[in-house]
C-alpha positions as CSV (number, residue, x, y, z in Angstrom):
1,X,117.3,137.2,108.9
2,X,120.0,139.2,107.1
3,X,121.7,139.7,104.1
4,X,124.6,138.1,102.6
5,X,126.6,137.8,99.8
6,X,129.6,135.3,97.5
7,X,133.1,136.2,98.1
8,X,133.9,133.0,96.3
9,X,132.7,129.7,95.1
10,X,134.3,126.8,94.1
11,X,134.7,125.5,90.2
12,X,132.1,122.3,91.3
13,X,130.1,124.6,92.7
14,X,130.3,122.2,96.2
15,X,130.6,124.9,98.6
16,X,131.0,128.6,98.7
17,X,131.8,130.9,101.3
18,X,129.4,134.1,102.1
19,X,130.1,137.6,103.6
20,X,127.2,139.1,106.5
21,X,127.0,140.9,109.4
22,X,128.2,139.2,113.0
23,X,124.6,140.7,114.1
24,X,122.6,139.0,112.2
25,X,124.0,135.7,113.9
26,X,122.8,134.9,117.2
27,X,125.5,134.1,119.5
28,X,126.0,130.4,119.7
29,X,126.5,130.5,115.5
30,X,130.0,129.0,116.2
31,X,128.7,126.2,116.8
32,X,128.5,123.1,114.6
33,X,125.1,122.2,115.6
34,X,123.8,126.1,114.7
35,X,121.4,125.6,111.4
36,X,121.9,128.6,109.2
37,X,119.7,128.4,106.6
38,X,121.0,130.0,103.0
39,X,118.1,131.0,100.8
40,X,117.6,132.5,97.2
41,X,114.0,131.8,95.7
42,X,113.7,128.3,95.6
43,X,117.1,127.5,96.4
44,X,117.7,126.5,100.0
45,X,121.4,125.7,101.6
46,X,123.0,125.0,104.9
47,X,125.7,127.4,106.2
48,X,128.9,127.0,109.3
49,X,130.3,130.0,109.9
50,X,134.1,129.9,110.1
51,X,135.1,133.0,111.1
52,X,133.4,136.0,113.4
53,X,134.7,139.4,114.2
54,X,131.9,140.8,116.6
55,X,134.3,144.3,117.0
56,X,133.9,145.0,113.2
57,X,130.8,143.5,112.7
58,X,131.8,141.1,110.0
59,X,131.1,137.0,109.8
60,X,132.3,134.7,107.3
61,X,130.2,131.5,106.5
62,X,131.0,128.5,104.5
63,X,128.2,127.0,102.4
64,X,127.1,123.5,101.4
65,X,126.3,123.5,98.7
66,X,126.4,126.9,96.3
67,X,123.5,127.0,94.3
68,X,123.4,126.3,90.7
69,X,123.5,130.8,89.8
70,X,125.6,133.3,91.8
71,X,127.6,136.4,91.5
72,X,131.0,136.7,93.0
73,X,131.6,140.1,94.2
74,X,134.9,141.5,93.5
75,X,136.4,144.0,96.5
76,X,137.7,147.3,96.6
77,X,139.6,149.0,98.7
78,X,139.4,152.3,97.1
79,X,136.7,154.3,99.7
80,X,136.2,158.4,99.7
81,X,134.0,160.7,100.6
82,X,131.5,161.8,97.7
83,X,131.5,158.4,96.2
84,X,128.5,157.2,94.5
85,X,127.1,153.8,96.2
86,X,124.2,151.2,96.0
87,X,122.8,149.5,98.9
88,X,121.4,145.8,98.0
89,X,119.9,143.8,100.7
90,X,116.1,142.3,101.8
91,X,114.7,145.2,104.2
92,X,112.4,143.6,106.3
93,X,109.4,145.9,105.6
94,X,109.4,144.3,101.9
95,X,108.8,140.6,103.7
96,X,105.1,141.9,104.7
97,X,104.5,142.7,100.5
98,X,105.5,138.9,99.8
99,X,103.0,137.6,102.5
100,X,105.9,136.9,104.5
101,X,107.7,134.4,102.3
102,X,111.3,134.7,102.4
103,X,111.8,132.3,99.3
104,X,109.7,135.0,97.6
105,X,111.5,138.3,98.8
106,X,115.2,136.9,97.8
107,X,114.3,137.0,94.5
108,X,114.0,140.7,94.2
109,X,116.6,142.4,96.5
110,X,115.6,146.2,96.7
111,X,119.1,148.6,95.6
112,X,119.4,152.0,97.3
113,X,121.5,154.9,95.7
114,X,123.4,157.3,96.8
115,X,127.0,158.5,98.4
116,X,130.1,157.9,101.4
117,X,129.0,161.2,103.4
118,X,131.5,160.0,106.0
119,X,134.4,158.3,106.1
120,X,137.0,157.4,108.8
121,X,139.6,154.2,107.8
122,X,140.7,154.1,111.2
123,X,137.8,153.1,112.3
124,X,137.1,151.0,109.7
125,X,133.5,152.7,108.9
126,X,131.9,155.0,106.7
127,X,128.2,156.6,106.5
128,X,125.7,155.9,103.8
129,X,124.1,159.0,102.7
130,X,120.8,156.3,101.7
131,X,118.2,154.6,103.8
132,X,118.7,151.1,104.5
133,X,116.8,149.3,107.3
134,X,116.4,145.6,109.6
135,X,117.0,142.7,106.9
136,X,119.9,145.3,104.7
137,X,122.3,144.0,107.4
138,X,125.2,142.2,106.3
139,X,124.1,143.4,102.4
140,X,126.9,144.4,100.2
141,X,127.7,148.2,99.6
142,X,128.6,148.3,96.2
143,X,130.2,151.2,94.0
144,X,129.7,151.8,90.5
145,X,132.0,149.3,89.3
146,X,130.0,146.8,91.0
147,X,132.7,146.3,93.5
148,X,132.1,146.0,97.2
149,X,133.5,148.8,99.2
150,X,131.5,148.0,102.7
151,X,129.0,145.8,104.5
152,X,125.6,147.6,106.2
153,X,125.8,147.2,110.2
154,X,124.4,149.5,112.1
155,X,122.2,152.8,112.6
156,X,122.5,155.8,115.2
157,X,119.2,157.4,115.8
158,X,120.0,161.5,115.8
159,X,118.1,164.4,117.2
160,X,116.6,165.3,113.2
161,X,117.7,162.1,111.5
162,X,118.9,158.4,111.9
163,X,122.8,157.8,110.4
164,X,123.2,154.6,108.8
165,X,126.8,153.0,108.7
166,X,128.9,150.4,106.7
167,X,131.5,148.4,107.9
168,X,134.2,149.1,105.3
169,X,135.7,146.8,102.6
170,X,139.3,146.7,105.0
171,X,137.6,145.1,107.9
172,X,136.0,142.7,105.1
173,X,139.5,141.8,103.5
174,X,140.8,141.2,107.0
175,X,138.6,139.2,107.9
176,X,139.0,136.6,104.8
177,X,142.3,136.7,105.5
178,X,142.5,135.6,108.8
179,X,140.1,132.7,108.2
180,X,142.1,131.3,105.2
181,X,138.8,132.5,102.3
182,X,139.9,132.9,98.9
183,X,138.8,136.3,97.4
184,X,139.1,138.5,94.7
185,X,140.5,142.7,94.6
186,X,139.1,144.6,92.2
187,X,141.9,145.3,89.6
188,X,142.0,148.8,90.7
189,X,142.3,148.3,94.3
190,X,145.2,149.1,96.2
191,X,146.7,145.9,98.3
192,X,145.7,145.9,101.9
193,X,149.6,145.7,103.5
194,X,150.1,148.9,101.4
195,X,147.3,150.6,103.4
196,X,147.8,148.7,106.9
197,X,151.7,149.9,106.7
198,X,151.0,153.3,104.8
199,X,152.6,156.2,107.5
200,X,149.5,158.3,106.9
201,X,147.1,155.5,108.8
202,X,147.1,155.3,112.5
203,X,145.3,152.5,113.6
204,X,142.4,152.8,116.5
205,X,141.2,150.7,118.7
206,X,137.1,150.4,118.4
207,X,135.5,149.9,121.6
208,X,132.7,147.7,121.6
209,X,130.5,149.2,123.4
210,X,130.9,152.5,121.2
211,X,129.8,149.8,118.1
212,X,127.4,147.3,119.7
213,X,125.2,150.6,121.1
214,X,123.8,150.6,117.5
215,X,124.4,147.3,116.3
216,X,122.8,145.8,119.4
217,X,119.6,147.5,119.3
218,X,119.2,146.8,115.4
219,X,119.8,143.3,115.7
220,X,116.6,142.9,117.8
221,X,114.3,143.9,114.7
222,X,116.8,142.1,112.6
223,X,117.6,138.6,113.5
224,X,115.2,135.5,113.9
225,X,115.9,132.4,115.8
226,X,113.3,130.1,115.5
227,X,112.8,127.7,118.6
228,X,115.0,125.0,116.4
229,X,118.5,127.6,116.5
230,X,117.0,128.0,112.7
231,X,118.7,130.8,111.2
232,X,117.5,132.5,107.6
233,X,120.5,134.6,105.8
234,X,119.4,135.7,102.7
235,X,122.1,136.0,99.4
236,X,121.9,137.7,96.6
């Protein structure tokens, strides 16, 4: 399971769409038959994702129905280094406290504080200077607005200490708008086109390999696929 959270919901509250991490779905998730089960304490849902970007890590999944309470993240697009963030998400060490029930666990997401202690846009990632751990993936990084700035991905494991990375708010933005999702900026968040055509940004290519090293090998403590293709995604 993984973490996920509203971008937007509709007025009749019919369908919604959610933000994660492409790792936390399994590979055949395209498909119409793939069961991706939403879940927030009692509430239980069915998701289809609509849009996948494996290189940045990001997925987009529609939702039928939203449930009855939710929050609608706004996003920001203003990231430095030094910034205060929190971490929200379901780490899956928390799931043994609750006896292993996942209804349980998603009411009471755990938040981690702390700060961007690395930042490249090119690249479209940042490091989290705060623990996060299998389950946090595809969790909203939030600042102290409230506002999301990045998604958790992946982890490098270091000689004295494991980095932890999020995918950053850009790659999020890009991907809504490539797959048609209404969302909302945060009001003082400069417009993506001004950044994507800005002179100062040179845009990189990310190899997937360089990503998928880390990604890959947290994805295999994170995601569960049941026998049935049943997939959990938590929201908060």
């Amino acid at each position: 399971y993984g973490t996920g959270f509203w971008v937007y919901v509709d007025d009749s509250g019919t369908y919604g769409y959610l933000v994660t991490a492409a790792h936390v779905l399994n590979f055949n998730a395209y498909a119409d038959e793939s069961d991706i089960t939403i879940i927030k304490g009692s509430f239980e849902s069915r998701g289809r994702v609509v849009y996948l970007d494996r290189f940045s890590d990001v997925a987009v999944i529609k939702v039928s129905p939203a449930p009855p309470t939710y929050h609608v993240f706004d996003i920001s697009l203003s990231i430095s280094k030094g910034d205060r963030i929190i971490v929200i998400g379901y780490p899956y060490e928390l799931l043994s406290i609750y006896s292993n029930d996942l209804n349980a666990l998603s009411s009471n997401p755990r938040a981690s504080f702390g700060e961007v202690t690395w930042l490249d846009i090119n690249y479209r990632l940042a490091e989290l200077g705060t623990y996060t751990d299998a389950g946090n993936s595809g969790g909203p990084v939030i600042n102290e607005k409230g506002d999301v700035v990045g998604i958790v991905t992946f982890a490098l494991g270091g000689r004295a200490a494991t980095l932890y990375f999020m995918t950053i708010s850009h790659s999020i933005v890009e991907a809504l708008e490539r797959a048609g999702v209404p969302y909302q900026l945060a009001p003082d968040s400069p417009r993506l086109s001004d950044i994507v055509n800005s002179p100062m940004l040179g845009l990189a290519v990310i190899k997937s390999n360089l990503l998928w090293i880390g990604a890959g090998a947290l994805a295999t403590m994170i995601v569960v696929v049941i026998a049935t293709q049943r997939l959990s995604l938590i929201h908060i």
